[in-house]
C-alpha positions as CSV (number, residue, x, y, z in Angstrom):
1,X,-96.7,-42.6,-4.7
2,X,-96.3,-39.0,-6.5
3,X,-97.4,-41.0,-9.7
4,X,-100.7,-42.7,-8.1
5,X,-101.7,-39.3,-6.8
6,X,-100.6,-37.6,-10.3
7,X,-103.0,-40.3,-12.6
8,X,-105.8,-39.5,-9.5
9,X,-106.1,-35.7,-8.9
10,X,-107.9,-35.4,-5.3
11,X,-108.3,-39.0,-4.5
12,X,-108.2,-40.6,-1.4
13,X,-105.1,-42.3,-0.5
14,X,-107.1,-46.0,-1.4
15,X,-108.3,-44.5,-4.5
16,X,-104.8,-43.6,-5.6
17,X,-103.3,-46.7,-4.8
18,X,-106.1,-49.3,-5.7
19,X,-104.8,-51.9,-3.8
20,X,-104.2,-53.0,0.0
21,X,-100.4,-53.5,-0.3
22,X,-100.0,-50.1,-2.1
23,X,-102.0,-48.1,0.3
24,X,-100.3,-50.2,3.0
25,X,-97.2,-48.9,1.6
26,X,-98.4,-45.1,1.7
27,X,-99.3,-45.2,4.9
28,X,-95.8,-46.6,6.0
29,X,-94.3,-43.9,4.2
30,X,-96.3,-41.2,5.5
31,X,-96.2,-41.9,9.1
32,X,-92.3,-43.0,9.1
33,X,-89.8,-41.3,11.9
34,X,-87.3,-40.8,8.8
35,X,-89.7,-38.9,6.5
36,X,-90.0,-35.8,6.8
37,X,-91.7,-32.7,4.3
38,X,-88.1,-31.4,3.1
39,X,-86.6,-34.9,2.5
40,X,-89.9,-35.2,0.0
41,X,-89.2,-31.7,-0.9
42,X,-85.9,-32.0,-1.7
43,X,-85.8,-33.0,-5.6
44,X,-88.2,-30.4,-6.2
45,X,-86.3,-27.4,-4.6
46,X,-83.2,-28.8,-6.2
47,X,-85.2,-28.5,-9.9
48,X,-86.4,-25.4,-8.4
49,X,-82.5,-24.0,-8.0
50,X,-81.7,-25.6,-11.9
51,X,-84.9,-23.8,-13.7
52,X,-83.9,-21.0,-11.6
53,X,-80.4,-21.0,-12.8
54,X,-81.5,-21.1,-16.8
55,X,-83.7,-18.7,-16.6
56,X,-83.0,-14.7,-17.4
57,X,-83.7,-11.3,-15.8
58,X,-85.3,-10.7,-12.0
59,X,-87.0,-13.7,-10.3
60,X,-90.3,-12.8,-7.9
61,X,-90.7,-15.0,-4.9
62,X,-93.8,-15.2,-3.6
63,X,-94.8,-15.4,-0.1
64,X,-98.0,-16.2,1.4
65,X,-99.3,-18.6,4.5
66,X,-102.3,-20.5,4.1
67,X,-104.6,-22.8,6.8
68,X,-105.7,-26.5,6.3
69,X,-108.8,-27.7,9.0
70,X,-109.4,-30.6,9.9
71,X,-112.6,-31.9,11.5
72,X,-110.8,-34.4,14.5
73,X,-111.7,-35.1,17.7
74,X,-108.1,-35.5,19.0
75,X,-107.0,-31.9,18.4
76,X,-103.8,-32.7,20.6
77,X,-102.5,-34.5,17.5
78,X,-102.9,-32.4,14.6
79,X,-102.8,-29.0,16.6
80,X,-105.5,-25.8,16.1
81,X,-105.5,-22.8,13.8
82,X,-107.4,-20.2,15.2
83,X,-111.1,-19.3,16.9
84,X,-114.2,-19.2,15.5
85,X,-117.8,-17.7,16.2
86,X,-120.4,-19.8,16.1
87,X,-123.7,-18.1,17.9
88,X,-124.4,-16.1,20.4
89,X,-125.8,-17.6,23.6
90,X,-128.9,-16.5,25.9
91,X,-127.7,-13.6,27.5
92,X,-126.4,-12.5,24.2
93,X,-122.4,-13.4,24.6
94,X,-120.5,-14.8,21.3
95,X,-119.7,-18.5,21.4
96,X,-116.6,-19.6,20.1
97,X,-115.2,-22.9,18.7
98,X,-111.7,-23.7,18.7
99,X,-110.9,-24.7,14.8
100,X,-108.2,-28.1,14.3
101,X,-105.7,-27.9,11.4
102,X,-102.2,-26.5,10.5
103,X,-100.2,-23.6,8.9
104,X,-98.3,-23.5,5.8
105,X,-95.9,-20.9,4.6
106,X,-94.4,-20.9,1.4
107,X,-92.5,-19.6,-1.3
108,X,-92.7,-19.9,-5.0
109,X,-90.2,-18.6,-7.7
110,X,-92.3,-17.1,-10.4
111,X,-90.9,-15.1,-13.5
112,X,-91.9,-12.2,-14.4
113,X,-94.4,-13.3,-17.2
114,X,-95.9,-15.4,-14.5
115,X,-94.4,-18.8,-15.0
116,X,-94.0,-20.8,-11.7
117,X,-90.0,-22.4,-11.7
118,X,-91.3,-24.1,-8.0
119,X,-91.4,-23.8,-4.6
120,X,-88.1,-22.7,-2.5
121,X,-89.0,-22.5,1.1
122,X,-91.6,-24.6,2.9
123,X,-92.1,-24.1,6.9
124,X,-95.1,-26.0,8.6
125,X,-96.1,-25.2,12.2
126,X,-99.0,-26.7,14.1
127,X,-100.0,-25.1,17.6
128,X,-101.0,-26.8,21.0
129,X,-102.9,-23.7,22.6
130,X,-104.7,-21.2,20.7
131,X,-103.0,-17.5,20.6
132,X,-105.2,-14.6,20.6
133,X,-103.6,-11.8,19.3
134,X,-106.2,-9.0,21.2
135,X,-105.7,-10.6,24.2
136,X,-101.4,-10.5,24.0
137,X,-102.6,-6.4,22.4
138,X,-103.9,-5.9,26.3
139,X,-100.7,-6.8,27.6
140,X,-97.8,-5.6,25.6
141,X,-97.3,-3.9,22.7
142,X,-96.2,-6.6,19.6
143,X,-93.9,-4.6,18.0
144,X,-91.9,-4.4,21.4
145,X,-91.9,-8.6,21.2
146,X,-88.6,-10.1,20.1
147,X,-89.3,-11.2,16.1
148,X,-87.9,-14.3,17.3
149,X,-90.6,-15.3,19.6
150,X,-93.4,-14.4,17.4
151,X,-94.9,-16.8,14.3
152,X,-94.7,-14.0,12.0
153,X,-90.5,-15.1,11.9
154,X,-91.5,-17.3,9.0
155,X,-91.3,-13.8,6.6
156,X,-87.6,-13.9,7.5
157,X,-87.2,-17.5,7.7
158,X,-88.5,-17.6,3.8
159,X,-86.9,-14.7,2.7
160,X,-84.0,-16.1,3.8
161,X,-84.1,-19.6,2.5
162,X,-85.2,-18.7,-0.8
163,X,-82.3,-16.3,-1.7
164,X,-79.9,-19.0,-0.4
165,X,-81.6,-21.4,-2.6
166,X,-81.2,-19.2,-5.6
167,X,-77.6,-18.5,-4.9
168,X,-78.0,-14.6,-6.1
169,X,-80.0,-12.5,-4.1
170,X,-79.4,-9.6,-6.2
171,X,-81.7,-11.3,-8.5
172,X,-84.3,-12.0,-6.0
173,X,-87.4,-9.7,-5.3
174,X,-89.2,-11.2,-2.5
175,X,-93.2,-10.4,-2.8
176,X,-95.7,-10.3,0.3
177,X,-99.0,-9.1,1.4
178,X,-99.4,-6.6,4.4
179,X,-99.3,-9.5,6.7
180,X,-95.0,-9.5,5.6
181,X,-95.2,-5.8,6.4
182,X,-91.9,-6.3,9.0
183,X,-89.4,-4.0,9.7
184,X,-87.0,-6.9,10.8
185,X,-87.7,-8.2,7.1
186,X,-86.4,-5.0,5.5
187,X,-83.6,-4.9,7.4
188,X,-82.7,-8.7,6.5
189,X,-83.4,-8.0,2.9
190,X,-80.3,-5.5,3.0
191,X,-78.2,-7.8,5.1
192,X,-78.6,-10.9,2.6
193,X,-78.3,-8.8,-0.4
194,X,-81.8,-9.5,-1.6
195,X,-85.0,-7.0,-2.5
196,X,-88.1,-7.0,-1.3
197,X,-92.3,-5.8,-2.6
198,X,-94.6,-6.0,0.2
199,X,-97.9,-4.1,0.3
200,X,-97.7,-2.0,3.3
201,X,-100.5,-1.3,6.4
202,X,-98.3,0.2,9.2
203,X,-97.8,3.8,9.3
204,X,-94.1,4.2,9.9
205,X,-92.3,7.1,11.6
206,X,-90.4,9.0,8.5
207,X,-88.2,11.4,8.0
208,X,-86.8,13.6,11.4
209,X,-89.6,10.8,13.0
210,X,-91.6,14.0,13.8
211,X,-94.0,12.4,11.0
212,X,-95.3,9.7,8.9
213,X,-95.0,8.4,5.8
214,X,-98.5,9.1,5.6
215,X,-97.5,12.7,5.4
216,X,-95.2,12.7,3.2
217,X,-97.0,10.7,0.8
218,X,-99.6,13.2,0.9
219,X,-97.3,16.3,0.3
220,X,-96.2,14.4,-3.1
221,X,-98.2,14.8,-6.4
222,X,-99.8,13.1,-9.2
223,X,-96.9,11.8,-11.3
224,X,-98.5,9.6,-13.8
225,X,-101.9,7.5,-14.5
226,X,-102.4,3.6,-15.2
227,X,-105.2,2.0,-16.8
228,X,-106.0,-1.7,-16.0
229,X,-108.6,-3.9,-16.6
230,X,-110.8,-5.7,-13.4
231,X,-113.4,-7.9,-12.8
232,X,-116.4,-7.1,-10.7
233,X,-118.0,-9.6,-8.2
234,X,-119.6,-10.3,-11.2
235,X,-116.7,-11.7,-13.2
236,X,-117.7,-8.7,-16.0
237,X,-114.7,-6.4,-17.1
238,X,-114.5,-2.4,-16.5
239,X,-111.7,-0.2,-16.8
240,X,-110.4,1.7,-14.1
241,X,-108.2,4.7,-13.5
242,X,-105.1,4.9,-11.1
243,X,-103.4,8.0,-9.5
244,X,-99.6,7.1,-9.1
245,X,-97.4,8.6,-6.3
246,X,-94.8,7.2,-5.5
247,X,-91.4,8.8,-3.3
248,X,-87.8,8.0,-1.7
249,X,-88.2,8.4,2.5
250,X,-86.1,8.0,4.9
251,X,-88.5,5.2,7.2
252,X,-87.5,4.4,11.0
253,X,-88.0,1.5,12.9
254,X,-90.5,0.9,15.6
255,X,-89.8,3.2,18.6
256,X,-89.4,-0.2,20.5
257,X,-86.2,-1.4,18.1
258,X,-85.0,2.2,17.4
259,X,-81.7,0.8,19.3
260,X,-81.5,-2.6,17.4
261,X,-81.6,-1.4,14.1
262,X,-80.9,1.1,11.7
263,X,-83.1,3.8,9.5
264,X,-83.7,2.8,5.7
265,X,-84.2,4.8,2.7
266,X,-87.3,3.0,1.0
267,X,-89.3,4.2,-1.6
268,X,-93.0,4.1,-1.1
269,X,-95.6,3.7,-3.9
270,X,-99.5,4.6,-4.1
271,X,-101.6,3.3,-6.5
272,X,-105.2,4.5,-6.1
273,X,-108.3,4.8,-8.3
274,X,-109.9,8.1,-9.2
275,X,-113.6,7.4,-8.5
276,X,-115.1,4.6,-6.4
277,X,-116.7,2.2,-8.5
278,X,-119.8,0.0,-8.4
279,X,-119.8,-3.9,-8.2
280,X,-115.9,-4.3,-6.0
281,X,-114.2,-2.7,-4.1
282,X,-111.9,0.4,-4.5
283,X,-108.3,-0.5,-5.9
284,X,-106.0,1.4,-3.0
285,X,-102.2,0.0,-2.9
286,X,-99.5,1.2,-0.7
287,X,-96.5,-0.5,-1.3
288,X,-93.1,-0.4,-0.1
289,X,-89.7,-1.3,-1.7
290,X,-86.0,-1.3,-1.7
291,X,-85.6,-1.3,-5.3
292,X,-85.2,2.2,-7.3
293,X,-88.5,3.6,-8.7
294,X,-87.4,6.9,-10.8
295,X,-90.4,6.9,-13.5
296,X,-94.1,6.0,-13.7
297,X,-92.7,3.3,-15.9
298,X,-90.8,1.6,-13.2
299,X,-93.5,2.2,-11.0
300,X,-96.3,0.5,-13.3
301,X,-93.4,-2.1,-13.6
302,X,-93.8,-2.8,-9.7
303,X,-97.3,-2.6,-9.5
304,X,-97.3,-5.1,-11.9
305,X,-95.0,-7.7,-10.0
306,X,-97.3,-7.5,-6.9
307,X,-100.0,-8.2,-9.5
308,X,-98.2,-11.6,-9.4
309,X,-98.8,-12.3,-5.9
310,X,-102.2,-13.8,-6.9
311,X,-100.3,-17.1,-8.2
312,X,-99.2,-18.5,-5.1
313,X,-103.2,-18.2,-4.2
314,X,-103.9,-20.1,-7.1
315,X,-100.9,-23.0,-6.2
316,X,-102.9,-23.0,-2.5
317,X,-106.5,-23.7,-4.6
318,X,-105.2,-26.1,-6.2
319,X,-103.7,-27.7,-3.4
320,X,-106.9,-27.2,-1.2
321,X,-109.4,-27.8,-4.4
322,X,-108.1,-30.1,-6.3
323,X,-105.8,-32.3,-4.6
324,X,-108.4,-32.3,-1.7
325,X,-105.4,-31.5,0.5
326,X,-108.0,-31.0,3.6
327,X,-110.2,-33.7,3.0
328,X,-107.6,-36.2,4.4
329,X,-108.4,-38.7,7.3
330,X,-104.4,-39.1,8.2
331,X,-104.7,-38.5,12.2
332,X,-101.4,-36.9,13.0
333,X,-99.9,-33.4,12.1
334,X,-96.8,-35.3,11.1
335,X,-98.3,-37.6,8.7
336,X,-100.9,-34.8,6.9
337,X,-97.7,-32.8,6.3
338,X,-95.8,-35.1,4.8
339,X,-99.0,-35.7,2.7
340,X,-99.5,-32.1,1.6
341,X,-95.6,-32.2,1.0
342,X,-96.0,-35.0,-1.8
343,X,-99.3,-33.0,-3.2
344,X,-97.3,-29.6,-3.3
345,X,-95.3,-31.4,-6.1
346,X,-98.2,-32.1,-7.7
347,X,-100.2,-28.4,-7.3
348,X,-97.1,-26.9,-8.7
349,X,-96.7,-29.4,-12.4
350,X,-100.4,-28.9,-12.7
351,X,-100.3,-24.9,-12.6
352,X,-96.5,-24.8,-14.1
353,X,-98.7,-26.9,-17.3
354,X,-101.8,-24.1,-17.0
355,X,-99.2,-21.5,-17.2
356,X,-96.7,-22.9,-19.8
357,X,-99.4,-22.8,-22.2
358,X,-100.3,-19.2,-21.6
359,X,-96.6,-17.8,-21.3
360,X,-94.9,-19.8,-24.2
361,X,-97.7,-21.3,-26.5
362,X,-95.4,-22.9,-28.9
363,X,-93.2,-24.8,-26.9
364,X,-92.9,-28.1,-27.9
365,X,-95.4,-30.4,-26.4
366,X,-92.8,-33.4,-25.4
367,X,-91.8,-30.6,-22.8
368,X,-95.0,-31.7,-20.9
369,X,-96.7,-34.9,-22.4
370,X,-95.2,-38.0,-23.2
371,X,-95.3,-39.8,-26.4
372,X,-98.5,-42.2,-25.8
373,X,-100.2,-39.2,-24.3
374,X,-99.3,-37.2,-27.4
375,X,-101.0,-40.3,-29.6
376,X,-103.6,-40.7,-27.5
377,X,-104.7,-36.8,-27.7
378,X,-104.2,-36.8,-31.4
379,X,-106.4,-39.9,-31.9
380,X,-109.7,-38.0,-29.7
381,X,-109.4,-35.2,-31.5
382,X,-113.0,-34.6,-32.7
383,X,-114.8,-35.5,-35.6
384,X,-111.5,-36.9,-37.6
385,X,-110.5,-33.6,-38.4
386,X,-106.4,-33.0,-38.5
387,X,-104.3,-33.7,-35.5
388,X,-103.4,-30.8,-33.4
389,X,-100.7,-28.6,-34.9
390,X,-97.0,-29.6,-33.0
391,X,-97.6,-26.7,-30.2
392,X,-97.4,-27.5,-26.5
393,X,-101.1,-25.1,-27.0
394,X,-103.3,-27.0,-29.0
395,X,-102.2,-30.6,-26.9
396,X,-103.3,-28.3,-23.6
397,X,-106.6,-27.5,-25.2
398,X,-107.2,-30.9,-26.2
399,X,-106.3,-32.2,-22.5
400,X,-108.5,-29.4,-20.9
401,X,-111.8,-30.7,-23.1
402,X,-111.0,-34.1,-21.2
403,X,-112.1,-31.8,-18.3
404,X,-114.9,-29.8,-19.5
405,X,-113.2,-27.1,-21.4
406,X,-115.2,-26.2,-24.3
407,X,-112.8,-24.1,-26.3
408,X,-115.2,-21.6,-27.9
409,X,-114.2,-18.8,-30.0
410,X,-114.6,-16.1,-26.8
411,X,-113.5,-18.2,-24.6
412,X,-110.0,-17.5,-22.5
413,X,-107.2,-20.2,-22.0
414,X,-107.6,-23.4,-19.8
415,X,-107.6,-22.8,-16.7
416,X,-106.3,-25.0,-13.7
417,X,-109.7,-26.8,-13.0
418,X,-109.9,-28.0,-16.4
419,X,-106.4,-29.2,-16.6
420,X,-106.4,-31.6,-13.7
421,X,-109.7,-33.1,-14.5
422,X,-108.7,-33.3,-17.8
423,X,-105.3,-35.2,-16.2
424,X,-107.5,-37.7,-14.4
425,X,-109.2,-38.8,-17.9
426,X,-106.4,-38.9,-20.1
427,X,-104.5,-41.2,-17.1
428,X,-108.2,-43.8,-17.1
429,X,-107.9,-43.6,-21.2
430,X,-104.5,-44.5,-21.3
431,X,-104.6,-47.6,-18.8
432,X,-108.0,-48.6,-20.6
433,X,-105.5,-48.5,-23.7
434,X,-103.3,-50.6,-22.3
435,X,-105.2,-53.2,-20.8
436,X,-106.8,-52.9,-24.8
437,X,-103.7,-53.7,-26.3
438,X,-102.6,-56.4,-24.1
439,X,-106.0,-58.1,-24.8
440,X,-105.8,-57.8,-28.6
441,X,-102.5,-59.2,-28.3
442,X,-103.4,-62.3,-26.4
């Protein structure tokens, strides 16, 4: 079934399988008692662990959670994300509608050029009521909440699946948004051995806790600048400035856990730009991190890791985009996760293809074609010129025209897009082929 969906990108399950018995089949799969997402999973994270093993230097996991809705009448048997406003009635009061879908919360390895090895954690949760979190806010405080009995467990559930996966921690560092800003994950992070990156939004107690960090941050100085390049809304490129600080402190834990666990010395880094520019908004990072930051080098070094975050946004686009994950009619939660399980496999070869070709251009292209899709690239090259030179590059470029790349002079790599539409061409050319050849033999 992973092939059918690999020769269709974002087909429906019929269109994949192009016949009744095969889409039978799927559907037996999919909704079986004895399937579940980390039995499809399993050859994947076990490759994950192997590429994992060969490769050299520090590995960055990425966390991030992402939503998939579903338009359903049953809601009861898919579950419900979150709330959303619609209009406001007559006597001016919001209307809300409660949204259907499911939660996914993932991990991939990357390396530090930003080449994805796979994904090693997957956790999928589905909810029957929905859970404001203002409303629980009037009630109790959350950080006074047992991390056990709150969704945001998943951070540690990861974290901690992904190091065991890798089998040394020490060569881990775990990479999250503000959303993995947890105290509980800090403290796990020292327990298993691993490190941690996360971009940080609560403003700790620090120090003799008679203070923030906040305050000690802005006691330290200037100790270094970093230019970067970023794209407006616009998608045109302007230079900007940033102001690094960065400092060791001593950070407690929430006055509510004081008792359950202990103080941490983390270092704190803040990257911010000198004037506020025109066209996006204003780059302003806090981050927080276990691992040593003695020089503006190290601490551009970091900055540049969370940089990296971005890729498991780009697996999720692909997932969402072009393998149409949410535009399934499956009408369980059991049987769309199992589904999104198969397509994760597929997200991950097509951006692990996108980013082989940026990251190591000369790498043979066997690595990522096979030999009739090598032949059949060579022979539409354009206008008869020479084949493509032997480089994994010049067979991706060739691929991504299938899909609309035009390969100018000024023009960047392939991106993902490209590459799976081109994927879905080259599959019809080489069945066309095929069918060709067994009618010229006949």
């Amino acid at each position: 079934m992973l092939v059918q969906f690999s020769n269709r990108v974002g087909g429906s399950i019929p269109f994949a399988c192009q016949d009744w018995a095969n889409t039978k089949a799927a559907y037996r799969l999919l909704s079986s008692d004895r399937i579940t997402e980390h039995a499809i999973l399993a050859g994947h994270i076990a490759a994950t662990r192997s590429r994992s093993s060969a490769s050299h230097g520090p590995l960055l996991i990425l966390h991030d959670t992402t939503t998939f809705t579903y338009n359903r009448g049953d809601m009861a048997a898919v579950g419900i994300t979150h709330r959303s406003f619609t209009k406001k009635d007559r006597d001016g009061l919001p209307q809300h509608y409660v949204v259907c879908g499911l939660q996914m919360h993932s991990g991939m390895v990357v390396t530090p050029a930003g080449l994805p090895l796979g994904l090693a954690s997957i956790h999928f949760w589905t909810r029957d009521r929905f859970k404001g979190c203002t409303a629980m806010k009037r009630k109790i405080n959350p950080t006074r909440v047992p991390i056990e009995e709150k969704e945001s467990r998943r951070w540690l559930e990861g974290l901690r699946q992904s190091s065991a996966l890798v089998g040394r921690p020490e060569r881990c560092v775990h990479i999250g948004d503000r959303e993995s800003d947890i105290y509980e994950l800090f403290c796990l992070a020292e327990e298993v051995g691993t490190h941690f990156l996360v971009r940080t939004c609560v403003d700790r107690l620090a120090g003799d806790g008679k203070h923030t960090i906040a305050d000690e941050m802005n006691e330290t100085r200037v100790k270094g600048l970093h230019r970067i390049e970023v794209r407006d809304r616009k998608g045109e490129l302007s230079e900007a400035i940033l102001e690094i600080r960065y400092r060791k402190i001593l950070v407690l834990p929430p006055i509510g856990k004081q008792k359950r666990y202990p103080h941490l010395v983390l270092t704190v880094i803040h990257a911010v730009e000198r004037s506020t520019p025109s066209g996006r908004d204003k780059i302003d990072w806090k981050l927080m991190t276990d691992l040593p930051v003695a020089s503006r080098k190290d601490a551009v070094e970091k900055l540049q890791w969370y940089a990296m975050r971005w890729k498991i946004e780009t697996f999720h686009k692909i997932l969402k985009s072009g393998c149409k994950a949410e535009e399934s009619r499956l009408r369980t939660a059991e049987r769309i996760i199992n589904l999104i399980a198969v397509l994760c496999i597929l997200s991950w070869r097509i951006f692990w293809m996108t980013m082989m070709n940026r990251v190591d251009p000369c790498a043979p292209p066997d690595l990522v074609f096979t030999e009739l899709e090598l032949q059949l690239l060579n022979r539409m090259h354009n206008d008869g010129a020479d084949p493509p030179a032997e480089s994994l590059s010049a067979y991706v470029i060739q691929l991504a025209r299938l899909g609309g790349y035009l390969a100018r002079a000024h023009d960047g790599p392939p991106g993902n897009k490209v590459v799976w539409r081109g994927l879905s061409r080259l599959t019809d050319i080489q069945l066309g082929f095929l069918l060709g050849a067994q009618f010229v033999g006949n």
